[in-house]
Backbone as CSV, one residue per row, in Angstrom:
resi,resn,N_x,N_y,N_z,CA_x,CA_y,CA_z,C_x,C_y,C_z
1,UNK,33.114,60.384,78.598,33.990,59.465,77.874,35.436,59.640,78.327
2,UNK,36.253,58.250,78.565,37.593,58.427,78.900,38.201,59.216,77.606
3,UNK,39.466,59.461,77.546,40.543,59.585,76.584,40.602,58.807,75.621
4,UNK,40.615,57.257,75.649,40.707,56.375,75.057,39.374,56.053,73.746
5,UNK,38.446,56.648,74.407,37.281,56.571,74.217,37.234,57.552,72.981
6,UNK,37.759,58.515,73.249,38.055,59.878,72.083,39.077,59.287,71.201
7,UNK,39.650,58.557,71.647,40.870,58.406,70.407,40.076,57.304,69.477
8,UNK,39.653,56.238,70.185,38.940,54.946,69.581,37.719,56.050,68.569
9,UNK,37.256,56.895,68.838,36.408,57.525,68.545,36.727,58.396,66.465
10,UNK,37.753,59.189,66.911,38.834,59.640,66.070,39.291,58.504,65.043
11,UNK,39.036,57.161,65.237,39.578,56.268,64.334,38.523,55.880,63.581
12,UNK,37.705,55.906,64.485,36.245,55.399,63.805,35.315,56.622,62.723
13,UNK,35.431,57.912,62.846,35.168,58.684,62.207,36.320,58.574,61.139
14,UNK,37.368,58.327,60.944,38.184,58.509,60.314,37.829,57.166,58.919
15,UNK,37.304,56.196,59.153,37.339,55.404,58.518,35.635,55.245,57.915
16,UNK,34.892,55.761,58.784,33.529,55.914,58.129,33.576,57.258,57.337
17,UNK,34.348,57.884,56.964,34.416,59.677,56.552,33.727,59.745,55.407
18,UNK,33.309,58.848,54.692,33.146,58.303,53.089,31.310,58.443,53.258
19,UNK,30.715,58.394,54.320,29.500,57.467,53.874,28.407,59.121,54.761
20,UNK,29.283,59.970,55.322,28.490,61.240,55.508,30.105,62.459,55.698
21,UNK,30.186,62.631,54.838,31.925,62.962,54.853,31.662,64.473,55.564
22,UNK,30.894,65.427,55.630,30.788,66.970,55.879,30.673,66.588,57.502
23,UNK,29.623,65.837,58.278,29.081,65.822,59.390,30.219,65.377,59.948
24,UNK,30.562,64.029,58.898,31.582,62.978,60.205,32.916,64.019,60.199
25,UNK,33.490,64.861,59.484,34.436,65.660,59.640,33.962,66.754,60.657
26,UNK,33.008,67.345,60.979,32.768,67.726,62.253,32.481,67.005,63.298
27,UNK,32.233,65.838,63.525,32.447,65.034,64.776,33.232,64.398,65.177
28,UNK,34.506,64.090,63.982,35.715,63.972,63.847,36.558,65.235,64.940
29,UNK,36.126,66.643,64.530,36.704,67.664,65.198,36.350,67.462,66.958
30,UNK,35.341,67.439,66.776,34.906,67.389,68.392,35.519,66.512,68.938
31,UNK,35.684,65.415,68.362,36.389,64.456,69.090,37.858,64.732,69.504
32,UNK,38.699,65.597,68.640,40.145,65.860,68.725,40.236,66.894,69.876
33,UNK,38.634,68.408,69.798,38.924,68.715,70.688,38.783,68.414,72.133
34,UNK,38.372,67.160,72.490,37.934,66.579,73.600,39.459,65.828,74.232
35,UNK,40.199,65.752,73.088,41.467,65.441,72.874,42.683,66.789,73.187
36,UNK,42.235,68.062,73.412,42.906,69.161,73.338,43.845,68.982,71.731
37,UNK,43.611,68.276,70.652,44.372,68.401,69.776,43.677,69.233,68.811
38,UNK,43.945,70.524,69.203,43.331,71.884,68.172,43.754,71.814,67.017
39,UNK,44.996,71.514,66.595,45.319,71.405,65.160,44.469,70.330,64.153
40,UNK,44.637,69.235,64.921,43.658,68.208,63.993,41.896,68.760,63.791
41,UNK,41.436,69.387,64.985,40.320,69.735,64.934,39.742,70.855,64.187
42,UNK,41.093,72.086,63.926,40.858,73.042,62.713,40.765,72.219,61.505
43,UNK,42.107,71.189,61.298,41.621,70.566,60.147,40.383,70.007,59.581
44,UNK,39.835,69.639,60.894,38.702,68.639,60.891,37.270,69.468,60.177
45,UNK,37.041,71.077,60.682,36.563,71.838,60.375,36.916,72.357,59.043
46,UNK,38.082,72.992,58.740,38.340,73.387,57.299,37.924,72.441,56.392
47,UNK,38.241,70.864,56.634,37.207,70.215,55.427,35.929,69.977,55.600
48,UNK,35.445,70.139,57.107,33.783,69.810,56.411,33.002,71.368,55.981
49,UNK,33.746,72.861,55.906,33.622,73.824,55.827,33.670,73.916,54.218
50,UNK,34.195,73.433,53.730,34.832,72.828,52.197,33.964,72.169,51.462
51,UNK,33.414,71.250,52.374,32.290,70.577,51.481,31.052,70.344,52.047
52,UNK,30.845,71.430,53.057,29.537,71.887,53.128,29.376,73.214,54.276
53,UNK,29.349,74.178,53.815,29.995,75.700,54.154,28.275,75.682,55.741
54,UNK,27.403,75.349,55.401,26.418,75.261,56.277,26.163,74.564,57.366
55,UNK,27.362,73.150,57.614,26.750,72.032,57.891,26.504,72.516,59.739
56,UNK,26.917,73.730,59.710,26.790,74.082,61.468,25.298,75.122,61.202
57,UNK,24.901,75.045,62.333,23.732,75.407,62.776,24.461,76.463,64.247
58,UNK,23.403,77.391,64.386,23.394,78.419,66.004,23.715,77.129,67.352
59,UNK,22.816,76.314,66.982,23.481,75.672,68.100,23.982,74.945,68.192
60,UNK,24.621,74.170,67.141,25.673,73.009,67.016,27.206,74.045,67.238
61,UNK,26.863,75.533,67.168,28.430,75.922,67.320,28.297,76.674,69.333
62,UNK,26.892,76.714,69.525,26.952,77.032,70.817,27.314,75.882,71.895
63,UNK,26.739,74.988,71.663,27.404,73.192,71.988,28.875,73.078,71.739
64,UNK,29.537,73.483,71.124,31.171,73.717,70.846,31.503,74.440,71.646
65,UNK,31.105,75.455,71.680,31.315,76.780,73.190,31.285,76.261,74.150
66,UNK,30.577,75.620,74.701,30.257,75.039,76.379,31.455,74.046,75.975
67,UNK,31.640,73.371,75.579,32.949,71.837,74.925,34.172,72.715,75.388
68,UNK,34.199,74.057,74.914,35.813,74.916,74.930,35.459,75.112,76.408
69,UNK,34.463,75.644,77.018,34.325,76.110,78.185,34.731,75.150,79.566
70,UNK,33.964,73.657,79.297,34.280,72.430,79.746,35.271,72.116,80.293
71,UNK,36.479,72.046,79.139,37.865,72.131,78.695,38.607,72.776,79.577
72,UNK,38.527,74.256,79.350,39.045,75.033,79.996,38.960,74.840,81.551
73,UNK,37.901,74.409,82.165,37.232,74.568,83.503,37.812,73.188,84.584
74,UNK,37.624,72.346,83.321,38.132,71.058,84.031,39.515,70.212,83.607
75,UNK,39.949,70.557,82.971,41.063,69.633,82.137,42.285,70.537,82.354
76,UNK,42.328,71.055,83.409,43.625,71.877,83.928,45.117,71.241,83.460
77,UNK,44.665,69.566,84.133,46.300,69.065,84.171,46.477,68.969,82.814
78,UNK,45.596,69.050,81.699,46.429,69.060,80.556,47.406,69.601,79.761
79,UNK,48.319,69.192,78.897,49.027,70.199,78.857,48.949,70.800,77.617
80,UNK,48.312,72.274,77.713,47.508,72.540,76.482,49.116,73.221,75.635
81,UNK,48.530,72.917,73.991,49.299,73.792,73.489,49.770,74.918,73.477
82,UNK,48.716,76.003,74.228,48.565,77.098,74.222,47.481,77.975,75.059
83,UNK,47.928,77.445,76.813,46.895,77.768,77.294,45.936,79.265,77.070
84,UNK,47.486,79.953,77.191,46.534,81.646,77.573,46.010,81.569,75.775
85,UNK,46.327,80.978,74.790,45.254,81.138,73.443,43.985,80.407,73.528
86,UNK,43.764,79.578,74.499,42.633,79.202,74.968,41.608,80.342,75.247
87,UNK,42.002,80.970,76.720,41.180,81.795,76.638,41.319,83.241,75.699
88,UNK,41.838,82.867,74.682,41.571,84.636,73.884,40.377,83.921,73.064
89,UNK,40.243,81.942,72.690,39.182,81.025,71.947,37.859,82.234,72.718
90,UNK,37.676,82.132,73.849,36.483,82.872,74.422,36.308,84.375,74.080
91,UNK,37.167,84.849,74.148,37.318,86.891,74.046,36.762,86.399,72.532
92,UNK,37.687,85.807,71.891,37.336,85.919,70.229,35.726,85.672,70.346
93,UNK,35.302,84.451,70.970,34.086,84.076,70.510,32.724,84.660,70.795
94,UNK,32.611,85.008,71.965,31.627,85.196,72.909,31.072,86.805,72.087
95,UNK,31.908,87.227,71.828,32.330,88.978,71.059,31.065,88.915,70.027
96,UNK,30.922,88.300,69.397,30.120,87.559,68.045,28.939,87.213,68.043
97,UNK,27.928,88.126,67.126,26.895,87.447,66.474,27.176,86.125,65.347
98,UNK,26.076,85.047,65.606,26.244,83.975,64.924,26.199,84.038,62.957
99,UNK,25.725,85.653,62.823,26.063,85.942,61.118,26.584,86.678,60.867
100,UNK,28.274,87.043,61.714,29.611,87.314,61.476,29.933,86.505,60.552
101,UNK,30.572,85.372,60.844,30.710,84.350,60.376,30.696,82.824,60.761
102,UNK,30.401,82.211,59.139,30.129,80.594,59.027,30.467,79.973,60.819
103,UNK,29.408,79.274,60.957,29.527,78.408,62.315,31.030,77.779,62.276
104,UNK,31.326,77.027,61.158,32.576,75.854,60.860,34.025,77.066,60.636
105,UNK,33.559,78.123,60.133,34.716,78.784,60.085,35.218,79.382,61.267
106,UNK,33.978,79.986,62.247,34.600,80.506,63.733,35.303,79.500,64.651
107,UNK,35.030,78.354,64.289,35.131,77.395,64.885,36.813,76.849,64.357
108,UNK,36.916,77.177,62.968,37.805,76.523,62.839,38.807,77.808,63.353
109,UNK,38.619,78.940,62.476,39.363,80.251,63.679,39.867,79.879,65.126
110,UNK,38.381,79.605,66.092,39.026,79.469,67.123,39.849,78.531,67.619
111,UNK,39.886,77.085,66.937,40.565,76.038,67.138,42.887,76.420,66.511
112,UNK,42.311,77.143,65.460,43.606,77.578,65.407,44.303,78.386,66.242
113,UNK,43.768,79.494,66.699,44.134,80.426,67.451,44.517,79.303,68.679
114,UNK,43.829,78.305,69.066,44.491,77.682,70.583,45.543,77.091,70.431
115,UNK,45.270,76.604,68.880,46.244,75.438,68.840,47.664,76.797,68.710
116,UNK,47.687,77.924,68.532,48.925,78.560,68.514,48.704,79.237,67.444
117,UNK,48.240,78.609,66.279,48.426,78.967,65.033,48.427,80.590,64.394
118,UNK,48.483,81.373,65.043,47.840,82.352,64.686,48.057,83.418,63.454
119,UNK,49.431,82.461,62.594,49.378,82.937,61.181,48.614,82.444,60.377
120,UNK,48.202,81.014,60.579,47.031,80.687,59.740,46.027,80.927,60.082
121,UNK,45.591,81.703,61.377,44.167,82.346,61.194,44.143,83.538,61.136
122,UNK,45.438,84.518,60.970,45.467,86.012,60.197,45.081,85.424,58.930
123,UNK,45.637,84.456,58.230,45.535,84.579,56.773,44.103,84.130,56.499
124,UNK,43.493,83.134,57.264,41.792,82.945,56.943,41.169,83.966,56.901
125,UNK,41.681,85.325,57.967,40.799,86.555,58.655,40.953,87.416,57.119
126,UNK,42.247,87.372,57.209,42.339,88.497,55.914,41.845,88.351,54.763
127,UNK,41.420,86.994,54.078,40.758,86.785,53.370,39.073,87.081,53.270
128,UNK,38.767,86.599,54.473,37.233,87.148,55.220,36.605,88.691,54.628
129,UNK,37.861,89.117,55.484,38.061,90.301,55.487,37.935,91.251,54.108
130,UNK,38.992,90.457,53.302,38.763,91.410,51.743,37.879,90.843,50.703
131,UNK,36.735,89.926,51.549,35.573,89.597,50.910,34.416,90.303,51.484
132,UNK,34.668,91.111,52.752,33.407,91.855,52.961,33.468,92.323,54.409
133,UNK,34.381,93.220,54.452,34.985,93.935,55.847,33.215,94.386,56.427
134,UNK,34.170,94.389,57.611,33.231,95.075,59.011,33.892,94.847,60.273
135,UNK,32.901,95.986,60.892,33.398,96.361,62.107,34.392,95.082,63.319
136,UNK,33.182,94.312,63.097,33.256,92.952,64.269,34.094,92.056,63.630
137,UNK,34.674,91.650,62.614,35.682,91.454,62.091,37.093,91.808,62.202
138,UNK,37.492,93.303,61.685,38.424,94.014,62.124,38.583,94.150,63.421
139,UNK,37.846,93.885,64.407,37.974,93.693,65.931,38.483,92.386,66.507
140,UNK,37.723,91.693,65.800,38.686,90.083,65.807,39.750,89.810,65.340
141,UNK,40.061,90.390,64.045,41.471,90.639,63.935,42.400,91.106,65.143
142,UNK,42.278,92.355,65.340,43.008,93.119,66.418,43.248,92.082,67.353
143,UNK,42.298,91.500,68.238,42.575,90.779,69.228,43.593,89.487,68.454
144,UNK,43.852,89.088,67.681,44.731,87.893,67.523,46.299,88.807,67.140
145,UNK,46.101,89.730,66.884,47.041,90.674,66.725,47.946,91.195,67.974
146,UNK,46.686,91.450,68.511,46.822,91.657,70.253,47.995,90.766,70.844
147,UNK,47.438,89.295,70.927,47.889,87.953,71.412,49.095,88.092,70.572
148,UNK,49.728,88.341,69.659,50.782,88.301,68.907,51.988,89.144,69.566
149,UNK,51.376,90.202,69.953,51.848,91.302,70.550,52.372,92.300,69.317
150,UNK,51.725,91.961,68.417,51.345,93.567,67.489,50.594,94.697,67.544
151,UNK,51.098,95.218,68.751,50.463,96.347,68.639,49.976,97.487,67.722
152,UNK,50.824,97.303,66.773,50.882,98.744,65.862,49.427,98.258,64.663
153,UNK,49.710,96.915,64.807,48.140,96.459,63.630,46.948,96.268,64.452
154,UNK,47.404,95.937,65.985,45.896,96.244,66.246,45.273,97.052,66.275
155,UNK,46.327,98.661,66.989,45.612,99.815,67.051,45.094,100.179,65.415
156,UNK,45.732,99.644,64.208,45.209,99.592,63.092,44.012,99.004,62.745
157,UNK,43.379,98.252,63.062,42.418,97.142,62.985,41.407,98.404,63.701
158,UNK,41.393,98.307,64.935,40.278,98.973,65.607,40.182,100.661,65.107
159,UNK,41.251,100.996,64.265,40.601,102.414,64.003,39.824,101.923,62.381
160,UNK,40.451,100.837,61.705,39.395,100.417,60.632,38.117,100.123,61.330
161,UNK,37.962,99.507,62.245,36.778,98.779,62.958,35.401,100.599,63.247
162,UNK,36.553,101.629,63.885,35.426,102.704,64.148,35.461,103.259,62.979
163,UNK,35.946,103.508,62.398,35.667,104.062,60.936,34.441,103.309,60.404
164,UNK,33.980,102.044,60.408,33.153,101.533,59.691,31.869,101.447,60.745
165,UNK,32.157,101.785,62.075,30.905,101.725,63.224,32.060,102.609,64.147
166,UNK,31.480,103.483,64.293,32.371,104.700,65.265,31.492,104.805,66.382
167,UNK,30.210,103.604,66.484,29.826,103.160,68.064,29.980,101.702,68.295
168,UNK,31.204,101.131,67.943,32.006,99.629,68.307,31.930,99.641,69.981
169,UNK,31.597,99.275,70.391,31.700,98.992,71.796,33.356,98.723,72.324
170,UNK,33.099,96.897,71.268,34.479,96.465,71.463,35.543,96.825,70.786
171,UNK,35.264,97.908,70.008,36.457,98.618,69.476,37.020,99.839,70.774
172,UNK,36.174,99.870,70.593,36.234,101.227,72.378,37.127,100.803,73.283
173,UNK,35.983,99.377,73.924,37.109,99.227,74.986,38.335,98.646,74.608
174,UNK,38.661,98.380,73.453,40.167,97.764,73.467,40.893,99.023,73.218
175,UNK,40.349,100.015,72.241,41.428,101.048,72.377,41.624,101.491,73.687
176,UNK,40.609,101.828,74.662,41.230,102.044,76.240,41.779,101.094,77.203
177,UNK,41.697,99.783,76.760,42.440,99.130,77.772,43.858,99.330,77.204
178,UNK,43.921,99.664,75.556,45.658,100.100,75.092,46.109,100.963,75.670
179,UNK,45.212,102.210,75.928,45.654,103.414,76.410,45.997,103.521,78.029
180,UNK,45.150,102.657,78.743,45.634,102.090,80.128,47.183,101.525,80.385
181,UNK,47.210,100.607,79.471,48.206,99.558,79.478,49.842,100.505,79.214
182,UNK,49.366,102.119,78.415,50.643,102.215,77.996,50.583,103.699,79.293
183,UNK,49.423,103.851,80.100,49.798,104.557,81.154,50.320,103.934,82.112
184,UNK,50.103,102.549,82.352,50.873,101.844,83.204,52.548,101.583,82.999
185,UNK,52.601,101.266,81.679,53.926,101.710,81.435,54.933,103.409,81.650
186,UNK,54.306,104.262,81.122,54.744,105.424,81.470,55.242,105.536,82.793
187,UNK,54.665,105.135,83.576,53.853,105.085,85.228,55.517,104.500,85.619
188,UNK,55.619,103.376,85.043,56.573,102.387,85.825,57.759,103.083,84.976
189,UNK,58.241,103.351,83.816,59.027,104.495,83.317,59.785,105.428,83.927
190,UNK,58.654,105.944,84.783,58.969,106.839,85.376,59.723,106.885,87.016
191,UNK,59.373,105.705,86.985,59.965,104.970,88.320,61.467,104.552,88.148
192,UNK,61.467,103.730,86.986,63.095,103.327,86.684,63.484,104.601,86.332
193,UNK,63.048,105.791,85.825,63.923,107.219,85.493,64.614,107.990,87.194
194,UNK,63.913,108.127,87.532,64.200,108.378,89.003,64.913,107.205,89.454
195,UNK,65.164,106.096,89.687,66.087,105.305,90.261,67.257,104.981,89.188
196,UNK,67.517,105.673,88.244,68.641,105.937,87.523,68.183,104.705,86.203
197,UNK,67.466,103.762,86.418,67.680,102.497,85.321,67.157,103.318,83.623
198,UNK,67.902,103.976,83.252,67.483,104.840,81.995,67.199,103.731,81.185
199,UNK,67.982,102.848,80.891,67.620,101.807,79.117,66.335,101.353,79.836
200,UNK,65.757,101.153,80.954,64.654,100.268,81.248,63.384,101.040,80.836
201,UNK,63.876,102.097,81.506,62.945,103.404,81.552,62.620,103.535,80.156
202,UNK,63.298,103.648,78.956,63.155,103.775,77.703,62.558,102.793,76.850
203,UNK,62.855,101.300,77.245,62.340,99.781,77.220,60.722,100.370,77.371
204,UNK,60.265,100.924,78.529,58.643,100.480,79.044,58.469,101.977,78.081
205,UNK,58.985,103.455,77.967,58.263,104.220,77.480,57.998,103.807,75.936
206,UNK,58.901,102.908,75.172,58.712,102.661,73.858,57.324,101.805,74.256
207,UNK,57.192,101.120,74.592,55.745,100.280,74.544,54.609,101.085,74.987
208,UNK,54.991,101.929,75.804,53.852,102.746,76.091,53.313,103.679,74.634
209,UNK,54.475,103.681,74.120,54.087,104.616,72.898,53.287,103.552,71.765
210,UNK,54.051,102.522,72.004,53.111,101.181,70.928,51.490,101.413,71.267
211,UNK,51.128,101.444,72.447,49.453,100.994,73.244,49.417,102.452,72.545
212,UNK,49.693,103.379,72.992,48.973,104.754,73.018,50.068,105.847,71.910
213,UNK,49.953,105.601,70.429,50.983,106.809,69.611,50.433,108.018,69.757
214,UNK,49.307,108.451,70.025,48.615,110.048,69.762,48.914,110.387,70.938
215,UNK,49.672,110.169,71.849,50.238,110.728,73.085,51.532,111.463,72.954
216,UNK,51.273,112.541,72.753,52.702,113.710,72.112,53.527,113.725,73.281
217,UNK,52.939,113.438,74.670,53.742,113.750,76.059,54.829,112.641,76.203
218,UNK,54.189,111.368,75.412,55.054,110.356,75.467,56.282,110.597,74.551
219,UNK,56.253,110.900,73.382,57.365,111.764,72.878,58.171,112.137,73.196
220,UNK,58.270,113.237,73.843,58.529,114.063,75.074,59.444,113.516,75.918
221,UNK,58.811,112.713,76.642,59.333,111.816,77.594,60.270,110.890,77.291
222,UNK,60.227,110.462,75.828,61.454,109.225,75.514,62.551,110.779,75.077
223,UNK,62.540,111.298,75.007,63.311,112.308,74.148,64.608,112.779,75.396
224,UNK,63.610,113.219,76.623,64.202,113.207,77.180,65.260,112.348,77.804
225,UNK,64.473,110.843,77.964,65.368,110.044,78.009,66.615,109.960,77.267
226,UNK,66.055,109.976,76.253,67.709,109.692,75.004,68.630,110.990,75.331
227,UNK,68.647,111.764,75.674,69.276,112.583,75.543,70.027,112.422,76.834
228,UNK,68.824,112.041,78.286,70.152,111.528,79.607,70.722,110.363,79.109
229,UNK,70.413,109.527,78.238,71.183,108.166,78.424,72.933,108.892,77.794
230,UNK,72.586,109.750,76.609,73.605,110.091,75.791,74.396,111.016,76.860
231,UNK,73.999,112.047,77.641,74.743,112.411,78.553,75.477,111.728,79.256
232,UNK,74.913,110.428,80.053,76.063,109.381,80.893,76.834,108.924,80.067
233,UNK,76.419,108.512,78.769,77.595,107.467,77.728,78.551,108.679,77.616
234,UNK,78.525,110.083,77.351,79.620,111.159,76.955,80.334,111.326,78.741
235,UNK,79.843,111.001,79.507,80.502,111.804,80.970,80.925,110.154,81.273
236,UNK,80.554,109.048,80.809,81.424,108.114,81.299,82.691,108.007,80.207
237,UNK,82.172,108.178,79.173,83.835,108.321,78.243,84.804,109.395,78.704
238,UNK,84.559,110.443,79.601,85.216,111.228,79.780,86.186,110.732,80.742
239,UNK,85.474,110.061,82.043,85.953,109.585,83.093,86.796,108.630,82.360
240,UNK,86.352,107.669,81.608,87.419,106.790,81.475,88.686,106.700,80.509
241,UNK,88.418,108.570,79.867,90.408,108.683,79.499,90.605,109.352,80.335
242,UNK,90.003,110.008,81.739,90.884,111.078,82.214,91.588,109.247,83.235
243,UNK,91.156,108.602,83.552,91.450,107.702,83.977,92.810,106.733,83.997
């Protein structure tokens, strides 16, 4: 179907909504996302989720998957709201058994998360969440947390996540790709320390300490820093009254 075809489409669900209101609000969605318009299409989901919490099936939300996949693969020139939240739509999804949660709710999750949204799908999660935590949950959290660049709640999320399954797979590997991410920082830290760039050097060791806090060496290492930066600020004030 052209573009046109989706929009003509979108009008026509819109005006029959009355006569199968749960379904046509999910084919309503599909249609928006065929449209890349993720916002209308969470909406589209939150109400037929509303007034009929079932109306998705295993494979009416795996048929949505291949639709995001589609999307992604072929519709390059578009100009998405939010490409790289596109693909976290996949990390989030693929992660998931289909009785995590409601077909219409992952769905509407993932449609927010592309469309940008990602305070209104902390606040769906957290609700989820303090109706009946688990592992694979608190892991999905993290990752939108992730994308936020909150580190300090994701590494929070995934130690709730092993606490409740302390053999999470995907709790695992995200805590080590954190712990990677903040050796790569150290790494490059240590590079601007030796070529004199101290505030930079201190810039990458603070984030390294975000990915990885139980690293006492990292400590250490900013400490030292602060203390050369404070040495040049006292030996350049000196120079500039003897001046």
């Amino acid at each position: 179907m052209e573009k046109f075809q989706y929009e003509e489409a979108v009008l026509c669900f819109s005006k029959a909504i009355y006569l199968q209101p749960e379904q046509l609000h999910v084919s309503q969605g599909e249609a928006f996302i065929q449209l890349c318009d993720f916002q209308s299409a969470a909406d589209s989901y939150n109400q037929a989720n509303f007034l009929d919490p079932g109306v998705f099936n295993a494979l009416s939300v795996s048929c949505l998957y291949g639709q995001f996949a589609i999307l992604f693969k072929f519709k390059t020139r578009f100009i998405f709201h939010s490409r790289i939240s596109l693909i976290l739509v996949f990390t989030l999804q693929v992660s998931f058994e289909f009785s995590v949660l409601g077909g219409v709710s992952r769905c509407s999750l993932a449609c927010l998360t592309a469309a940008g949204r990602h305070d209104d799908c902390l606040k769906e999660l957290n609700h989820i969440i303090s109706e009946g935590p688990s592992a694979e949950l608190y892991v999905f959290r993290a990752r939108v947390y992730k994308a936020m660049n909150q580190t300090a709640c994701c590494l929070r999320d995934l130690r709730s996540a092993l606490e409740l399954d302390p053999e999470s797979q995907q709790a695992k590997a995200m805590q080590q790709h954190l712990k990677e991410a903040g050796e790569e920082n150290r790494q490059q830290a240590v590079i601007r320390m030796l070529s004199g760039q101290l505030q930079e050097a201190l810039c990458l060791i603070n984030a390294a300490l975000e990915s990885n806090p139980e690293n006492g060496q990292l400590y250490l290492f900013r400490m030292h820093l602060q203390l050369n930066l404070v040495t040049c600020l006292v030996i350049s004030e000196i120079i500039c009254q003897i001046i």
